[in-house]
Every structure is written in C-alpha cells, then in structure tokens.
C-alpha angles and dihedrals in degrees: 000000000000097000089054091053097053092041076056105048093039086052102052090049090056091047088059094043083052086048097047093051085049096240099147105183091057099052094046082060095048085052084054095054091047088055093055091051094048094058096048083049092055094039088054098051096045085057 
C-alpha cells in the first residue's frame, strides 16, 4: 500500500511539472497514470 500511495504521489508531481512547462501529452499521460494508481488504491481498500 505504501508503495501505491508514493507511485501516486510521484506521479501526480510530475504531472504538474509536465503542466507547468506546458507539455501537454505528457501530462495527459501522467493523468492517466494517476488514474491507474488511484484505482489499485481503491481496489485495495475495498479488500
């Protein structure tokens, strides 16, 4: 669970470095990777 919770996190600061330089398809990426975390996080509470 820990380790969810810092890919997370990791991956939601480099989705607002990738925001603030204005590369958008990376940070779209990055959203979808947040995303991903945030399901497994919730899959693995609800279990």
């Amino acid at each position: 669970m820990k380790d969810l919770t810092k890919q997370y996190k990791l991956a939601k600061k480099r989705a607002l470095n990738f925001m603030k330089k204005g590369q958008i398809n990376a940070y779209l990426k990055s959203l979808n990777e947040i995303n991903k975390y945030e399901k497994l996080i919730y899959s693995f509470v609800v279990n």
